[in-house]
Every structure is written in structure tokens, then in C-alpha cells.
C-alpha positions as CSV (number, residue, x, y, z in Angstrom):
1,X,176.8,4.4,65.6
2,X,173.3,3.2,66.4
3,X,172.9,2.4,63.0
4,X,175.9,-0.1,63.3
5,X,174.5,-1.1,66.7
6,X,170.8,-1.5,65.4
7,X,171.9,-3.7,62.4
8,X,174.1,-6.0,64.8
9,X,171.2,-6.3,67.3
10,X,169.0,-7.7,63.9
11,X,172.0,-9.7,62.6
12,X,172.4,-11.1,66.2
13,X,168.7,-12.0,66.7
14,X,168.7,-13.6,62.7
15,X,171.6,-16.1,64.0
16,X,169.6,-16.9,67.1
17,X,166.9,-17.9,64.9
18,X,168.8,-19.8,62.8
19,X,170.3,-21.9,65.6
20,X,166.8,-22.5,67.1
21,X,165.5,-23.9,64.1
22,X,168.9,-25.6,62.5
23,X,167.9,-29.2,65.0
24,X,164.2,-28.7,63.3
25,X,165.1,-28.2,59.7
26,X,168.2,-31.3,59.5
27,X,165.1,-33.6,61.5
28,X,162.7,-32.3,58.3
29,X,165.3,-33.2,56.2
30,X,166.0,-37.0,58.0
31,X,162.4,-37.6,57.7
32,X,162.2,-36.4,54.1
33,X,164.7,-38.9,52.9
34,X,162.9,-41.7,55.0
35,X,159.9,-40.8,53.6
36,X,161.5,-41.5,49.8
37,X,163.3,-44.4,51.1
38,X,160.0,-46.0,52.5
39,X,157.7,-44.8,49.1
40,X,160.5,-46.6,47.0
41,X,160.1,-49.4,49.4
42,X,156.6,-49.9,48.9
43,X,156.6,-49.3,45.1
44,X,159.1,-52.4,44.9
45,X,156.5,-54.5,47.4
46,X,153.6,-53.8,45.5
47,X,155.6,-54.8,41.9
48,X,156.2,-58.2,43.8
49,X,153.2,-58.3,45.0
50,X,152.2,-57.8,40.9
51,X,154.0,-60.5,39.9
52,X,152.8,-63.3,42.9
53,X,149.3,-62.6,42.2
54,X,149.8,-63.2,38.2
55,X,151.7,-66.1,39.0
56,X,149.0,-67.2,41.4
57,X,146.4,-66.2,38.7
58,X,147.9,-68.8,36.1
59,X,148.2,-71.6,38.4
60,X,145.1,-71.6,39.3
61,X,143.7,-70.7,35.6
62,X,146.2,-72.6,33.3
63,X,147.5,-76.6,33.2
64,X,150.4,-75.2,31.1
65,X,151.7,-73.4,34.1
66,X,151.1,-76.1,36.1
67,X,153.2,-78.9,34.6
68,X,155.5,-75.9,34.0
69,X,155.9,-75.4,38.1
70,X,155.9,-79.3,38.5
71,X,158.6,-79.7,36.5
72,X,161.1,-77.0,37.4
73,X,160.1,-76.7,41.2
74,X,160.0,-80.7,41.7
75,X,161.9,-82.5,38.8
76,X,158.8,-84.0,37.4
77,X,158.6,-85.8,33.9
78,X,156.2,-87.5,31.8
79,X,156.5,-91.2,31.3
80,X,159.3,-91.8,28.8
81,X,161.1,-88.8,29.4
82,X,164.4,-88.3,30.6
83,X,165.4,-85.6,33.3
84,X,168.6,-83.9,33.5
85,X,169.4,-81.6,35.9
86,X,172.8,-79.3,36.0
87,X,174.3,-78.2,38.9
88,X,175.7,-74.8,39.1
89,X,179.6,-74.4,38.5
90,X,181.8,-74.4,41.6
91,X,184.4,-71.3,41.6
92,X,187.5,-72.7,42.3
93,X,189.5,-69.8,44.9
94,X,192.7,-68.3,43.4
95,X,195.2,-68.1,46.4
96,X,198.3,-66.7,46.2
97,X,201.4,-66.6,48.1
């Protein structure tokens, strides 16, 4: 019988435990997954950031990209050239009665 007793005393004093610490270990977990979610987040900033200071890099460095920007960003042409610009496609809505 003390046995019994004895190994329901441990079993009952494990559980307590377990409840005590249940709050800290799901708030370990939360953080654990922001923490991932923000290192993803800063990999993806620091591959734009990447890319804007290339793209900073070869305006400053190269005419090429220059006229490039000028004439995509601003509709720019050369003297005796003609620009055409396309407008995106309107989707037409489908409704149905």
C-alpha cells in the first residue's frame, strides 16, 4: 500500500510540475516562432536592400542605366523616336444571375 501511495505522491507532484511550467514552455514556443518569423523577415530586407544598392551603384556608375531609368520611369526618347506606351488590360467582371 505505501508503495501505491508513494508512487501517486511522485506522479501527483510530476503533474504539478507540469502545470507550473506548461504557460512557460507554450511562451518559449510563441517566442520561438517570432523569432523565425522576424530572421526570415530580415533576410528578405537585407536581399532588398541588395538589390537598391546595385541599382543605386549603376546609376550612379553607368549612362546605360541611366537612359534605361529615363525612359521606362519617365517616357523619355531620343529625338526621332517614337514612344508607345500600352496600358494594362482591363478584366471585364463575369456576373451572373
Amino acid at each position: 500500500m505505501t508503495r501505491v501511495v508513494i508512487c501517486l505522491l511522485v506522479v501527483a507532484v510530476l503533474l504539478g510540475i507540469g502545470v507550473l511550467y506548461l504557460p512557460l514552455i507554450q511562451q518559449n514556443e510563441r517566442m520561438r516562432k517570432e523569432v523565425l518569423r522576424l530572421k526570415a523577415q530580415t533576410a528578405k530586407e537585407e536581399e532588398t536592400n541588395r538589390q537598391l544598392k546595385a541599382s543605386v551603384e549603376s546609376l550612379r556608375n553607368d549612362p546605360k542605366a541611366i537612359e534605361r531609368y529615363a525612359r521606362e520611369k519617365f517616357g523619355y526618347a531620343k529625338p526621332g523616336e517614337t514612344v508607345i506606351r500600352f496600358e494594362p488590360a482591363l478584366t471585364q467582371r463575369v456576373t451572373t444571375q
